[in-house]
C-alpha atoms as a printed R data frame, in Angstrom:
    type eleno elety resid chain resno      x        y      z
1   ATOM     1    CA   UNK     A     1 48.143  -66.738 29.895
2   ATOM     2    CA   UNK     A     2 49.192  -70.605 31.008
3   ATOM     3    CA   UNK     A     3 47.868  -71.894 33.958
4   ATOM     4    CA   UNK     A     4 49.224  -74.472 36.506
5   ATOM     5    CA   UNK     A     5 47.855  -78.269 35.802
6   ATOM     6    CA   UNK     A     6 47.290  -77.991 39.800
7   ATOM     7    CA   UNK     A     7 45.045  -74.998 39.465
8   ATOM     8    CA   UNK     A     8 43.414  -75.882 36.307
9   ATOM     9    CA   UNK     A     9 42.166  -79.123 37.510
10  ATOM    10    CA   UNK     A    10 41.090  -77.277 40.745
11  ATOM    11    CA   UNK     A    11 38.933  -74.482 38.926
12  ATOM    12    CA   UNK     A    12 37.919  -77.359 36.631
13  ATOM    13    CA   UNK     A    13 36.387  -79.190 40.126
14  ATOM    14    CA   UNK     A    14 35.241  -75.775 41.063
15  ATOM    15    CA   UNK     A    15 32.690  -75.710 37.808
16  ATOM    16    CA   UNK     A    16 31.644  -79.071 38.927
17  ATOM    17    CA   UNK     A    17 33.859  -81.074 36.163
18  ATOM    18    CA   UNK     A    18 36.061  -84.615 36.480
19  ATOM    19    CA   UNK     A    19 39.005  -85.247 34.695
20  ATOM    20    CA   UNK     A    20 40.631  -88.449 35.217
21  ATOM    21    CA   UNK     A    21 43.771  -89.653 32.659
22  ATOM    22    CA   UNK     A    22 42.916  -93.425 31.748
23  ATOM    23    CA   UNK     A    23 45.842  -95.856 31.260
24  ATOM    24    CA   UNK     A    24 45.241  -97.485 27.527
25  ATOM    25    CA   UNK     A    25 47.593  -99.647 25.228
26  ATOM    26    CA   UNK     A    26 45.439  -98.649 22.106
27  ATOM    27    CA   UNK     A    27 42.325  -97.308 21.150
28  ATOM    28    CA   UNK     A    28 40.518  -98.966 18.215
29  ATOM    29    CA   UNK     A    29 37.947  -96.609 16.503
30  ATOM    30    CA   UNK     A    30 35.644  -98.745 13.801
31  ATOM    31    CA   UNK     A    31 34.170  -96.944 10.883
32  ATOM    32    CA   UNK     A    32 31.858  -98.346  8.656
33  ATOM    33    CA   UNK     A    33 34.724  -99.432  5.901
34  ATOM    34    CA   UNK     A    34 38.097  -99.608  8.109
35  ATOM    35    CA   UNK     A    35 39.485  -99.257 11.877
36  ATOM    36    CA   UNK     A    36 41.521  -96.841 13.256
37  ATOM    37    CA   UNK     A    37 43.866  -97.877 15.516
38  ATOM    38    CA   UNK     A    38 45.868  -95.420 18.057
39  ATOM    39    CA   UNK     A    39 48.696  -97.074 19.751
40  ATOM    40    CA   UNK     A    40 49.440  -95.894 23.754
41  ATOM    41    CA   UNK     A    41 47.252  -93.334 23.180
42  ATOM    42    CA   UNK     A    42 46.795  -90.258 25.999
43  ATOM    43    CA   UNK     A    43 42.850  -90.562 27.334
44  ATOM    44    CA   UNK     A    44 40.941  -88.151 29.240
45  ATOM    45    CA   UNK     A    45 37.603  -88.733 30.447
46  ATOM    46    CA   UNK     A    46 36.009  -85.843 31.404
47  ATOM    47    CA   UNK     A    47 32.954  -85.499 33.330
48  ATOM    48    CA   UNK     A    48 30.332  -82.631 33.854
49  ATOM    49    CA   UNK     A    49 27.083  -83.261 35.000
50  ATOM    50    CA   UNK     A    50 26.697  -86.815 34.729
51  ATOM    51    CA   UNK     A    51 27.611  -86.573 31.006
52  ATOM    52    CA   UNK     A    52 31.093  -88.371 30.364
53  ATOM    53    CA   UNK     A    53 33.428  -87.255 27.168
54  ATOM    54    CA   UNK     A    54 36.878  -88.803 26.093
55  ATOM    55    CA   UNK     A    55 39.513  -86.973 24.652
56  ATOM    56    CA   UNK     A    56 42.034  -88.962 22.579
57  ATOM    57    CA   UNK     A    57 45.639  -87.878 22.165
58  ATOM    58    CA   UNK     A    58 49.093  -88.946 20.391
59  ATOM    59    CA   UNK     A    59 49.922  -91.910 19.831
60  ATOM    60    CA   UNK     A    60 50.721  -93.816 16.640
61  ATOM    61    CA   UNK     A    61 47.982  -93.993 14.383
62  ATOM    62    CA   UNK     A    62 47.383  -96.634 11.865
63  ATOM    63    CA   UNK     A    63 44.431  -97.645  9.644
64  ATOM    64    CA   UNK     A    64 42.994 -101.068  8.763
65  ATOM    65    CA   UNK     A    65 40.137 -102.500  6.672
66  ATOM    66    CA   UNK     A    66 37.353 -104.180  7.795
67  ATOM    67    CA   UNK     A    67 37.634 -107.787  5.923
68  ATOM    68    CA   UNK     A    68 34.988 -109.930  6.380
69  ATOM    69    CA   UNK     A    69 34.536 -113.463  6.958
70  ATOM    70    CA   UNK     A    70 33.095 -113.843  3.595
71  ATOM    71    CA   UNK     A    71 35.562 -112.120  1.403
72  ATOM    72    CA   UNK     A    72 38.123 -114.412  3.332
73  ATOM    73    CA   UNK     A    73 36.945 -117.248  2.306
74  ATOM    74    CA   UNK     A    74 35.872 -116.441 -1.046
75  ATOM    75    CA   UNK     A    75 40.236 -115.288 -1.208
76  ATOM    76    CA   UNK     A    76 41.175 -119.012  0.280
77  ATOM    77    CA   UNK     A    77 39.241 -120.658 -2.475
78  ATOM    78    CA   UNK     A    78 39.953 -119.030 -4.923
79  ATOM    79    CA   UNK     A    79 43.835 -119.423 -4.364
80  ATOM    80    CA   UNK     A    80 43.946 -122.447 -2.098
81  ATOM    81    CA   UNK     A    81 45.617 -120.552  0.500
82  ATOM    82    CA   UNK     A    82 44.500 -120.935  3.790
83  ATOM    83    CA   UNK     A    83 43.202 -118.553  5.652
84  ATOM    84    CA   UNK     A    84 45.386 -116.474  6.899
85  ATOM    85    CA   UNK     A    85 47.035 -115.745  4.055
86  ATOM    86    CA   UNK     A    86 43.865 -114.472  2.738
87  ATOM    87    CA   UNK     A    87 42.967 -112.309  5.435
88  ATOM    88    CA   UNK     A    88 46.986 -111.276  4.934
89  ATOM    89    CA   UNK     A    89 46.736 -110.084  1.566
90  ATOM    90    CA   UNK     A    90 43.484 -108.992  1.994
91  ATOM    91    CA   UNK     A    91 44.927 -106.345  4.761
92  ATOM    92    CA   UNK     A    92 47.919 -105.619  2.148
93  ATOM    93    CA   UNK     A    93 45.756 -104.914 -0.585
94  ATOM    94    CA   UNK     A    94 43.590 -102.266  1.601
95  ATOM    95    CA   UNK     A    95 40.191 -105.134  1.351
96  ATOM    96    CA   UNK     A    96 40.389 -105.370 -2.395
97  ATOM    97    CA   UNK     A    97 39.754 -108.746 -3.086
98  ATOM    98    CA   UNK     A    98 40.634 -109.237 -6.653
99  ATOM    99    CA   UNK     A    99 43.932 -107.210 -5.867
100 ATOM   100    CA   UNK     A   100 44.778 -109.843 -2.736
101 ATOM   101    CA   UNK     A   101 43.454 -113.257 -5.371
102 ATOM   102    CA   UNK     A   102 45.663 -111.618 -7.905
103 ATOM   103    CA   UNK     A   103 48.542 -111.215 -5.337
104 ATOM   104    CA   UNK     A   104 48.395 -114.689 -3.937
105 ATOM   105    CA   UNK     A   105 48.315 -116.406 -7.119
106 ATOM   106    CA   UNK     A   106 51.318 -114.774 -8.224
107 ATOM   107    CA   UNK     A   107 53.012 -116.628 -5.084
């Protein structure tokens, strides 16, 4: 059985719940060990009795370490790059810093 969008949203308002699409460019979801990052992402907020839920959809999806200030800087000095290229290779080697000192020094 489909229904209309029109008369979904309607029976939706009828039960006493929102929906509203929100325009987004990406949505960045941090985990404890890497980000996930959903490019032009579909969002839905929906609301039902003063309790407000997003849905997430689509999009390009793409995953990136957390790299700390530290581990940067420990990267720079042990290679003499700057920083940047630290926090480059860092990225490249997934936040495995004796992968990213051994990549830089092969430079």
């Amino acid at each position: 059985m489909q229904f209309d969008p029109r008369q979904m949203k309607r029976m939706m308002q009828q039960m006493g719940i929102k929906s509203d699409e929100i325009p987004v460019k990406r949505v960045i979801i941090e985990k404890e060990d890497e980000k996930i990052v959903i490019e032009n992402p579909s969002v839905m907020c929906i609301e039902q009795g003063g309790i407000k839920s997003y849905q997430i959809a689509g999009g390009t999806t793409e995953i990136v370490p957390n790299i700390s200030d530290e581990d940067v800087k420990l990267v720079a000095e042990q290679t003499g790059a700057n920083e940047i290229d630290a926090k480059v290779a860092l990225i490249e080697s997934n936040g495995d810093v004796a992968e990213a000192i051994i990549k830089l020094k092969k430079v």
